[in-house]
C-alpha positions in Angstrom: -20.5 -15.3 9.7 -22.8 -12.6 10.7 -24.0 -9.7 8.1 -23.5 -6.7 8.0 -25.5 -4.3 11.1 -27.5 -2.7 8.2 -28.0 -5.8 6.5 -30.0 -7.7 9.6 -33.3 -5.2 10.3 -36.2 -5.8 8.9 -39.9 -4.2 9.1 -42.9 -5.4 9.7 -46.3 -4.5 8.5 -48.0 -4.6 11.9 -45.4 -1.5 12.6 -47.8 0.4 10.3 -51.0 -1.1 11.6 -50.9 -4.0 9.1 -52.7 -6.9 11.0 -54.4 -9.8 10.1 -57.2 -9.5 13.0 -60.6 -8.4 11.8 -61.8 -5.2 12.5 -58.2 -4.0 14.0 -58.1 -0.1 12.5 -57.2 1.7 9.5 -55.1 -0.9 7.0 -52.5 1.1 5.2 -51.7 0.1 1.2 -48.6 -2.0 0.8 -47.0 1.0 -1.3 -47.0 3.4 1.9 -45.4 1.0 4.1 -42.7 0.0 1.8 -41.9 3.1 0.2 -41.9 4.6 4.4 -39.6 1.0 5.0 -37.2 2.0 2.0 -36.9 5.6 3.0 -35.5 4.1 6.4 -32.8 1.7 4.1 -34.5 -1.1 5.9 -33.0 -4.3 4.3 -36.1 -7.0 4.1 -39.9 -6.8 5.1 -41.7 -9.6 6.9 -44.9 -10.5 4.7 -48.0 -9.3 6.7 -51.4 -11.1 6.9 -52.5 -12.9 3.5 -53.3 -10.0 1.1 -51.3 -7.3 1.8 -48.7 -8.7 -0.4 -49.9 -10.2 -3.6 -50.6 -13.9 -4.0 -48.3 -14.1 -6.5 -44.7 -14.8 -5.5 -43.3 -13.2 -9.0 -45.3 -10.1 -8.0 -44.3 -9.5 -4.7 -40.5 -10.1 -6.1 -41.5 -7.4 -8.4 -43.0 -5.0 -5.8 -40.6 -5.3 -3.1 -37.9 -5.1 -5.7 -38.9 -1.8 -6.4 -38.2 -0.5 -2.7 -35.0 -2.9 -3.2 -35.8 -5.2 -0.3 -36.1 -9.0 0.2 -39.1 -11.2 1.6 -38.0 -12.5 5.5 -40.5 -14.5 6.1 -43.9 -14.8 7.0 -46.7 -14.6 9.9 -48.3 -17.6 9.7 -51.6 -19.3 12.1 -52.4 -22.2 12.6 -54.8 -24.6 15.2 -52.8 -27.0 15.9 -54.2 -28.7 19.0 -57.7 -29.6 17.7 -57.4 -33.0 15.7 -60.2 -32.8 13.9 -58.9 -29.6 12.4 -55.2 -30.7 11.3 -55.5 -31.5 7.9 -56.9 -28.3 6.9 -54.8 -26.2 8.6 -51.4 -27.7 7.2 -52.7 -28.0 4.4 -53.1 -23.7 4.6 -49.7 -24.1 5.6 -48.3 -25.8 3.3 -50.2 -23.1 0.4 -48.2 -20.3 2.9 -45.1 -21.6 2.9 -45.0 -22.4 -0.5 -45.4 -18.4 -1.2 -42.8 -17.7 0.8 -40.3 -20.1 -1.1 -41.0 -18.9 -4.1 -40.6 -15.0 -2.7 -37.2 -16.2 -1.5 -37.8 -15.9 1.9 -36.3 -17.7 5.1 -38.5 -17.9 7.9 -41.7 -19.3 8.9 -42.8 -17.6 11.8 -45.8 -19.6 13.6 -48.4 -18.7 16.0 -50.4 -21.7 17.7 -53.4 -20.0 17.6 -56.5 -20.8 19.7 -59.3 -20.5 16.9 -61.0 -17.8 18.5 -61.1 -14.3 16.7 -58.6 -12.1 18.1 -56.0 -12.0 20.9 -58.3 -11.1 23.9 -58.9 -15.1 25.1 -56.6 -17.6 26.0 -57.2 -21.5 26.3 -55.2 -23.8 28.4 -53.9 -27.1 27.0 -53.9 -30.2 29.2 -53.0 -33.5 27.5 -53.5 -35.1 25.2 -54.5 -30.9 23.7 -50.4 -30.5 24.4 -49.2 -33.3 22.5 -51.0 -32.6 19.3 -49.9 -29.1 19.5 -46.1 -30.5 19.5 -47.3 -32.9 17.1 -48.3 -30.0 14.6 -45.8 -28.1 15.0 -43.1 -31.2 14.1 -45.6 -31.4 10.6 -45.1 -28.3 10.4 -41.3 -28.3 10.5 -41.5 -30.8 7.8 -43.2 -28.9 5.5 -40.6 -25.6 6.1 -38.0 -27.9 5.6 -39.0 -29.0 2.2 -39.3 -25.4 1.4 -36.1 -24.1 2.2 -38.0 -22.7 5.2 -36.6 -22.4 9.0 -39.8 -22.4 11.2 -39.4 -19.5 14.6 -42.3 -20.3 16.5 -43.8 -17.4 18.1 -44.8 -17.0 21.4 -48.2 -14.6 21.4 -50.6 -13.1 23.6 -54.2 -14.8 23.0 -52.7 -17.8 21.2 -51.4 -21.6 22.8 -48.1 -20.6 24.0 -48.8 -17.1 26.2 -47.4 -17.7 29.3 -44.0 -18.2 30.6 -45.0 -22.1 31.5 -46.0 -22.3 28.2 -43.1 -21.2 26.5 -40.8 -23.5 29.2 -43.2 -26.6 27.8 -42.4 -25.4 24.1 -38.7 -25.4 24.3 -38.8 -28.4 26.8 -41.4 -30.8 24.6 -40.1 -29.9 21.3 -36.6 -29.1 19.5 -38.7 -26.5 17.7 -36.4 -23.1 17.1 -37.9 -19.9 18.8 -39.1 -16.2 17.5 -38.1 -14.2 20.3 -40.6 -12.1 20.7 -39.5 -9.5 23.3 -42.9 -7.5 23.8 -45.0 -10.9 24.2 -43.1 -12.6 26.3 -42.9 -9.2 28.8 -47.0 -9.3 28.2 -47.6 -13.0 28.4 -45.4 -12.4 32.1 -42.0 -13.8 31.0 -38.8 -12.2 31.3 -37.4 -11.5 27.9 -34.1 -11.2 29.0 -33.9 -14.5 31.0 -35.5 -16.1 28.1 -33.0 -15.1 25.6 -29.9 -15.7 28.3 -31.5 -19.4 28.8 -32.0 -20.4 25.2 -30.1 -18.2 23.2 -29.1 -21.3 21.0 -32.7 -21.9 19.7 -33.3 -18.5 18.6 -34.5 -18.7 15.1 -35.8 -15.3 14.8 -36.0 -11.9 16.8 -38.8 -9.8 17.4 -37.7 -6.6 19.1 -41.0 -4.9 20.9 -40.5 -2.2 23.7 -43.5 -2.0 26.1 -45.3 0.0 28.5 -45.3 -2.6 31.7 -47.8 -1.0 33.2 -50.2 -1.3 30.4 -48.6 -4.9 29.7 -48.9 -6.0 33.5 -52.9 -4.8 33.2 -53.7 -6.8 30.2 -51.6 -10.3 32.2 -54.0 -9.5 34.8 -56.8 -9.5 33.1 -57.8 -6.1 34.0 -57.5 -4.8 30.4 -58.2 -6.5 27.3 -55.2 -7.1 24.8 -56.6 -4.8 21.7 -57.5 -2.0 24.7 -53.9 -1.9 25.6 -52.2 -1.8 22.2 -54.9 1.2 21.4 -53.2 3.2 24.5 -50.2 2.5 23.5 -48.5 -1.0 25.1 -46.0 -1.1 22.6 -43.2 1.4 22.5 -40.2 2.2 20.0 -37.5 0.3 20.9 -35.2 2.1 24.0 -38.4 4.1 25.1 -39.8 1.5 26.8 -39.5 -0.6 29.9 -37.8 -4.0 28.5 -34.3 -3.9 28.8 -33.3 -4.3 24.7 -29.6 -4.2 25.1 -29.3 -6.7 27.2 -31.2 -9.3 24.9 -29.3 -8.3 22.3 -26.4 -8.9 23.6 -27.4 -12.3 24.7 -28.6 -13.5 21.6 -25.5 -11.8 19.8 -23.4 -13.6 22.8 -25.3 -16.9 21.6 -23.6 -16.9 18.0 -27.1 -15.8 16.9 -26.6 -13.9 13.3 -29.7 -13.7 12.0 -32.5 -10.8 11.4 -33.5 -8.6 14.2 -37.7 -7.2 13.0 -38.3 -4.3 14.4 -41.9 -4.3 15.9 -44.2 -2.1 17.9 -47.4 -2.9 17.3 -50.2 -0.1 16.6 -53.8 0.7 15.7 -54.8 3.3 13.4 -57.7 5.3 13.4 -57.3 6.6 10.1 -54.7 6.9 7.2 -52.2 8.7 9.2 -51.4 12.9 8.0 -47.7 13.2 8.2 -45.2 10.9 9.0 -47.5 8.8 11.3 -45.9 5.3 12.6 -42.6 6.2 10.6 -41.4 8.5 13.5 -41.3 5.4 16.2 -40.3 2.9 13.2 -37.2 5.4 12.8 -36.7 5.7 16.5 -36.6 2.2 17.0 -34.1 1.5 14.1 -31.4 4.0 15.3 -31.4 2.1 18.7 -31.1 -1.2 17.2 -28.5 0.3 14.9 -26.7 2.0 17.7 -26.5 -1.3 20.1 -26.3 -4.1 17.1 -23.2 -1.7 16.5 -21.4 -1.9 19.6 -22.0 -5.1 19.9 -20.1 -5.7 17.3 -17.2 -3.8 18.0 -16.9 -5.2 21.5 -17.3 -8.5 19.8 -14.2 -7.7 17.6 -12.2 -5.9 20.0 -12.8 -8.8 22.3 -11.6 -11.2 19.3 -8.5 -9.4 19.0 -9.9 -6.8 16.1 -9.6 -3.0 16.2 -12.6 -1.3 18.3 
């Protein structure tokens, strides 16, 4: 049964500039972003990059509690293609997920990331680089499992699975569920509405990301780097950009998908912003998800025989 429309948005820290790369902007505190998130009556909060949340699980129960909200789930990295490397990085993991269990949340989402710093270079698997990256990421489903955990791996600019052929060899190589990443996939040069028409059913998660596609179709080229086009703006509030949000929605929805639908746009901050600062676009984006999660609904149960 699917929850209620309010109940299934969540927030994510990188909507306030919250990101795990080094040197990215301005990081806000924890207590601005959920106090911003709670003014919006956003139900859940994904956890950010280690440290913005505390380490302990009791303590982030505590402080999200206060903005009444519930852990979702997690961001997680991992290299996953280099052998020599494995052990170590499930066994970061494993110390991850374990956090999220004990914060009650649902979802693992997991980025095959390349081991360089940043989202700017991409590196191209061949075999046998491919099948220890589906290797990995079957571990890593093991370890969700035994956590209560449902893994969404997420396809990411700068990381493994980029491209279009990359997220074809994903879904074709493994049973792994999907995040469904909207603005990646546009940047990475897939179509996010054929992607969640074609595989509705292993949609695990939903990132919804409006983007610019002419800042988008630079960085694909090559022409501009990754961090240069989220400065200028790539991603958009949701509705105000150039990736047609309804129509995934309604495709996942279509799909029997009932799960959580994060609202994304991912920015850079100079400074600590004066004002309302990324809460404007956060609140843009959730009344547009609001509005179409909601008529979704009612054409679902008008076409079910309910009341419109």
């Amino acid at each position: 049964m699917k929850r209620d429309v309010k109940r299934r948005i969540a927030g994510a820290p990188i909507s306030w500039g919250v990101c795990e790369v080094p040197g990215w902007g301005c990081q806000l505190t924890p207590e601005r972003v959920l106090k911003e998130a709670y003014s919006l009556g956003l139900a859940a909060m994904e956890s950010g990059p280690p440290g913005f949340l505390p380490d302990d699980p009791e303590a982030t129960s505590k402080l999200l509690g206060e903005y009444d909200m519930a852990l979702l789930g997690g961001f997680v990295t991992a290299i996953l293609h280099d052998e020599a490397l494995r052990e170590a990085e499930l066994a970061a993991v494993e110390r991850r997920a374990k956090l999220l269990e004990a914060g009650g949340a649902e979802v693992l989402v997991l980025a095959a990331v390349t081991g360089l710093e940043g989202y700017d270079e991409a590196v191209e698997l061949e075999e046998p680089g491919l099948r220890s990256l589906f290797d990995g990421i079957a571990r890593i489903e093991e370890i969700a499992e035994s956590r209560g955990l449902t893994v969404a791996v997420h396809p990411h600019f700068g990381t493994l699975i980029e491209r279009a052929r990359h997220v074809e060899r994903l879904l074709e190589g493994s049973d792994a569920g999907l995040c469904l990443d909207t603005g990646h996939l546009a940047v990475g040069g897939a179509d996010p509405v054929e992607v969640a028409r074609e595989y509705a059913g292993r949609v695990e998660l939903v990132h919804l990301k409006d983007v610019d596609l002419n800042l988008s179709n630079a960085v694909a080229a090559g022409t501009k780097s990754y961090a240069e086009a989220v400065r200028e703006g790539m991603y958009r509030p949701s509705g105000a950009g150039d990736v047609d949000l309804e129509s995934i929605i309604g495709f996942v929805e279509g799909g029997g998908y009932g799960g959580w639908y994060v609202l994304e746009q991912d920015v850079m901050l100079d400074s600590e912003p004066e004002g309302e600062g990324p809460l404007a676009d956060v609140r843009k984006s959730l009344e547009f998800v609001e509005t179409r999660l909601g008529a979704n609904a009612a054409s679902s149960s008008y076409g079910a025989g309910g009341t419109a």
